[in-house]
C-alpha positions in Angstrom: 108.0 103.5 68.8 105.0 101.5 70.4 105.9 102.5 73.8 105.6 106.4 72.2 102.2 105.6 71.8 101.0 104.5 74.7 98.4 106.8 76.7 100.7 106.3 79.7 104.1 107.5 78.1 102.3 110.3 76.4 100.9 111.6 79.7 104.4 111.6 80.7 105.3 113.8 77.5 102.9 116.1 78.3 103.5 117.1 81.6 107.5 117.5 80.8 105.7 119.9 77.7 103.6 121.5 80.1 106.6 122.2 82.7 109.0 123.5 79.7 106.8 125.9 78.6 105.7 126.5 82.3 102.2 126.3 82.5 100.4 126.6 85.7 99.2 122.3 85.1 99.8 121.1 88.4 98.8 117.8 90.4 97.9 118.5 94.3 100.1 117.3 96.4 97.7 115.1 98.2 96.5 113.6 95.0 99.9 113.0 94.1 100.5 111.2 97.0 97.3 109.0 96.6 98.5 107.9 93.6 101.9 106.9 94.7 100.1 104.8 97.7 97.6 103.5 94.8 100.4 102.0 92.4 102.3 100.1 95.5 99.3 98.8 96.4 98.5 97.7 93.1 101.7 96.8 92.4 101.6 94.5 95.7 98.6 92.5 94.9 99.3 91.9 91.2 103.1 90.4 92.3 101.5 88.8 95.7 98.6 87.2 93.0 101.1 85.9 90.5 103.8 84.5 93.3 100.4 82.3 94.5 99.7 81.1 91.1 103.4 80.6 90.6 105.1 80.1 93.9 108.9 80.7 94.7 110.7 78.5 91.8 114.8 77.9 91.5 114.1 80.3 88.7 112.3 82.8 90.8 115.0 82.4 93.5 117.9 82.9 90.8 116.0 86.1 89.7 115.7 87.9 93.2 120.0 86.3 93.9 120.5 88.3 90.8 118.9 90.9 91.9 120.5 91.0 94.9 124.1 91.1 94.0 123.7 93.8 91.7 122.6 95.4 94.6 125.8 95.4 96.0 127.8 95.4 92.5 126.4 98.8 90.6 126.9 101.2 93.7 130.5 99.8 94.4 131.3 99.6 90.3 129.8 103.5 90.5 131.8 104.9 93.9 135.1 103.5 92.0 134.0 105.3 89.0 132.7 108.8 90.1 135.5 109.3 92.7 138.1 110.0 90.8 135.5 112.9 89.4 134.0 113.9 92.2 134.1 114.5 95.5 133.8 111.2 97.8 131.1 112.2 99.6 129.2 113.4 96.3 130.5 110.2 94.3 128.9 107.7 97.4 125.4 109.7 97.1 125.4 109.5 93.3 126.5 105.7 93.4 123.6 105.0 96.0 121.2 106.9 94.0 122.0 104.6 90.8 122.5 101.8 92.6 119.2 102.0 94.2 116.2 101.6 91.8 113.0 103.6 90.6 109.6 102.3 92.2 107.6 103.9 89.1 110.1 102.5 86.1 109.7 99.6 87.7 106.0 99.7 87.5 105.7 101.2 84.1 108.4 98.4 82.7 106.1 95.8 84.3 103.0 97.3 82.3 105.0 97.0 79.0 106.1 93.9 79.5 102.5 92.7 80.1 101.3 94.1 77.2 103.8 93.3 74.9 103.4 89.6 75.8 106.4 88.9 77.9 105.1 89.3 81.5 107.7 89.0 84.4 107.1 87.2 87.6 105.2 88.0 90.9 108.6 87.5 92.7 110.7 90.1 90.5 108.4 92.6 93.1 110.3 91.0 95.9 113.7 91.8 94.0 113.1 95.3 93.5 112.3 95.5 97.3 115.3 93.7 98.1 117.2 96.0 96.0 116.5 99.1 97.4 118.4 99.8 100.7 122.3 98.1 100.3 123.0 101.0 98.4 121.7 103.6 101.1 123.7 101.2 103.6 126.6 101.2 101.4 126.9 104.8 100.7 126.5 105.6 104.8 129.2 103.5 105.4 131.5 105.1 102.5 130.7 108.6 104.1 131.5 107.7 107.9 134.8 106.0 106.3 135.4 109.6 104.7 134.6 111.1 108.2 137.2 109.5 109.9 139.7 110.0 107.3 139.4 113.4 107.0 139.3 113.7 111.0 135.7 114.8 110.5 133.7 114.2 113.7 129.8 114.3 112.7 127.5 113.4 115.9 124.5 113.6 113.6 125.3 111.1 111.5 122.9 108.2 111.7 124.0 105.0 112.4 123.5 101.8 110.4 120.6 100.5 112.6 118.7 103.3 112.4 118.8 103.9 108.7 118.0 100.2 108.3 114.8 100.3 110.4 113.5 103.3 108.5 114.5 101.7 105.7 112.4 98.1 105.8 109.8 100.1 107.9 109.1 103.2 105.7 105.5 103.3 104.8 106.0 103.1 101.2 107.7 100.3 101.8 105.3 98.9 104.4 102.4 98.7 102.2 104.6 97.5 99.5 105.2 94.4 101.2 101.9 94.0 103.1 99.9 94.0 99.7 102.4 91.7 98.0 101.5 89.0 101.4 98.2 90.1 101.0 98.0 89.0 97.5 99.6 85.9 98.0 97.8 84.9 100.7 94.2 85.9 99.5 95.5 84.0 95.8 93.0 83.8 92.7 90.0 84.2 95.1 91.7 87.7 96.1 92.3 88.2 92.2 88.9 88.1 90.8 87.8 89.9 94.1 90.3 93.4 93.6 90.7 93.0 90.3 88.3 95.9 89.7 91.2 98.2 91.7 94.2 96.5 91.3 93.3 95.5 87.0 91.1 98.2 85.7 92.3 101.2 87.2 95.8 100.2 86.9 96.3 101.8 83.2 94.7 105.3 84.1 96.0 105.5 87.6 99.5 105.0 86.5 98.7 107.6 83.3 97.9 110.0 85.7 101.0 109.6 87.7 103.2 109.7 84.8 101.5 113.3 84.1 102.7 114.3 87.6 106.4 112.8 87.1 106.4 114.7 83.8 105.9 117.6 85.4 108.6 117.1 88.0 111.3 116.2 85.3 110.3 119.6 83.5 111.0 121.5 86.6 114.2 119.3 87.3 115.9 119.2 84.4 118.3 122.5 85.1 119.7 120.5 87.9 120.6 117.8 85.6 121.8 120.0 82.7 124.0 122.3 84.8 126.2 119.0 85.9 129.3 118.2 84.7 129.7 116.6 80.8 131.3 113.6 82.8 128.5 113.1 85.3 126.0 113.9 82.2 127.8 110.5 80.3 127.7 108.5 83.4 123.5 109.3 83.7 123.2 108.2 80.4 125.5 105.6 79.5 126.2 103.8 83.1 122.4 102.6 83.1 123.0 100.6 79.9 126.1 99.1 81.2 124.3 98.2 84.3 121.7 96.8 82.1 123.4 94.4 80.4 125.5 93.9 83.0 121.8 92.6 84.5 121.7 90.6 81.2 124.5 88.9 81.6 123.3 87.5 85.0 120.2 86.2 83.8 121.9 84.6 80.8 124.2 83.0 82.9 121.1 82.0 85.3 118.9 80.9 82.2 115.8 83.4 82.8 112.8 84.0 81.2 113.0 87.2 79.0 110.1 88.6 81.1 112.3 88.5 84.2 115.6 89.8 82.6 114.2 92.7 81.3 112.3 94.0 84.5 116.1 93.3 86.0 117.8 94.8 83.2 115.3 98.1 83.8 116.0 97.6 87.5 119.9 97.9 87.1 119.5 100.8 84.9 116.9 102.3 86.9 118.0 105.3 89.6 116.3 106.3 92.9 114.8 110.0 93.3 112.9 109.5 96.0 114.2 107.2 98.7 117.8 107.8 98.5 117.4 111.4 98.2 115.3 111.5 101.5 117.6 109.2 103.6 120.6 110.8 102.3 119.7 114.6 102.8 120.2 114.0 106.1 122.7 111.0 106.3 125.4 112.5 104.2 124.5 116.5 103.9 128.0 116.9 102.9 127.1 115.5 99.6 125.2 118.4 96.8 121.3 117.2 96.0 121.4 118.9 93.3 124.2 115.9 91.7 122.3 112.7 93.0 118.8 114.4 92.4 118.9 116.1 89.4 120.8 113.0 87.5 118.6 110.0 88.4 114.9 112.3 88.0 116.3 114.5 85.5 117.9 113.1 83.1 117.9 108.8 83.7 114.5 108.7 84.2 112.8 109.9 81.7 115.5 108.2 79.7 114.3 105.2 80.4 110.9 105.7 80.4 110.9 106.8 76.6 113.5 105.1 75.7 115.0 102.6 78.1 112.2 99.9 78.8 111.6 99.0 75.4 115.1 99.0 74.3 115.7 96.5 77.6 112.4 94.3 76.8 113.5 93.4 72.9 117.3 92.8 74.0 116.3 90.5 76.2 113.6 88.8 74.0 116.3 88.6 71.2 119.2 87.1 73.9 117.0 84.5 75.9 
């Protein structure tokens, strides 16, 4: 019920309000953009800031092993599932989509955490970036293996290289990493210097962004509601499983609750904007409408409301 009251959610409640009832509220583009660009940034320093105070510990390097296997586990544990469902091609861009992860739950579970007392680590930023692209490999690889079953011959499908350079040099991704070595490098000297942007602006910056996200549920949410009641379970209840399949890792690896929850809201966390860029145009056999509408529909908001704090007090009650 906390997390309900936070300014932050409830910007988020009101712009999903405002699209349902279809007001003319909207957030410029170009503003909207700024924003995103503002919380990586942000998000950067404050991990490259904490990894120099901390540094890269056998618990730090469990947490980002963790978080890399269940990079590779919850799209394959996802393709198995949603094939027999769905088509192949639709069942690899769903399973990349929620075995990818969500930038901005990722940032918003990091806020909770902080406030609630059970901060994660500066490194868990270097899991989520290692989390992001196996999935898009994975699911390219799953469609070209479709392709040649089917005797499909598809010139215009990108190869591996190329969708592995655009992922690790998108400029999202780019300034991700640059402000987390930025912040590291500069340490508490850097801190006290940006803490001004990367502190005191965090809160409202990230309220404001929610507003916009609201907004984009709101005018989502038919996508997601016109799926299939099998596809509608598997947006809801597959996130949980991955998150305590998450759990279970970091038991096993003795975490800190801090860092099991941000990779329990990793694992149950699904990507609306990479994935569905990349695979547009990597597997266009697949329907956007599936993959999209799911993860931004109907997951995320999910776990904003409900999902983080659910994740933050099993973990603090498990470890």
């Amino acid at each position: 019920m906390n997390n309900l009251l936070d300014p932050a959610i409830l910007f988020f409640v009101l712009g999903i309000f405002a699209g349902a009832i279809r007001s003319n509220l909207e957030i410029p583009a170009a503003v909207a953009k700024f924003l995103s660009l503002y919380l990586l940034m942000a998000l950067g320093l404050k991990g490259g800031f904490a990894l120099s105070s901390n540094g890269l510990n056998a618990q730090a390097l469990s947490g980002i092993g963790i978080a890399v296997a269940l990079a590779f586990i919850v799209p394959t544990l996802g393709y198995l599932i949603l094939r027999s469902w769905v088509s192949g091609f639709n069942a690899a861009a769903i399973a990349s989509a929620y075995g990818s992860v969500s930038a901005v739950t990722f940032v918003t579970a990091l806020q909770y955490l902080e406030s609630a007392g059970m901060p994660a680590g500066g490194h868990m930023t270097v899991a989520m970036v290692l989390m992001e692209s196996p999935a898009i490999i994975m699911a390219v690889l799953l469609a070209n293996t479709l392709r040649h079953r089917q005797g499909i011959v598809n010139t215009g499908a990108p190869k591996i290289g190329k969708i592995l350079h655009e992922s690790f040099t998108d400029g999202a991704h780019l300034l991700l990493l640059g402000s987390l070595l930025i912040g590291w490098i500069s340490g508490e000297s850097g801190k006290v210097m940006m803490k001004p942007f990367s502190g005191d602006l965090f809160k409202g910056m990230l309220a404001f962004f929610l507003l916009d996200m609201g907004l984009l549920v709101a005018r989502n949410f038919k996508q997601a509601r016109e799926a299939s009641p099998l596809l509608l379970g598997y947006a809801v209840i597959g996130p949980v499983v991955h998150a305590m399949l998450a759990l279970g890792l970091a038991w096993v690896a003795g975490l800190a609750p801090g860092d099991a929850a941000i990779l329990m809201t990793l694992a149950a966390s699904a990507s609306y904007i990479v994935v569905p860029a990349v695979l547009r145009y990597a597997i266009p056999e697949a329907n956007p409408a599936l993959y999209f509408g799911l993860s931004l529909g109907l997951t995320f908001p999910i776990n904003i409301l409900v999902g983080i704090p659910l994740y933050a007090k099993i973990a603090a009650s498990v470890l």
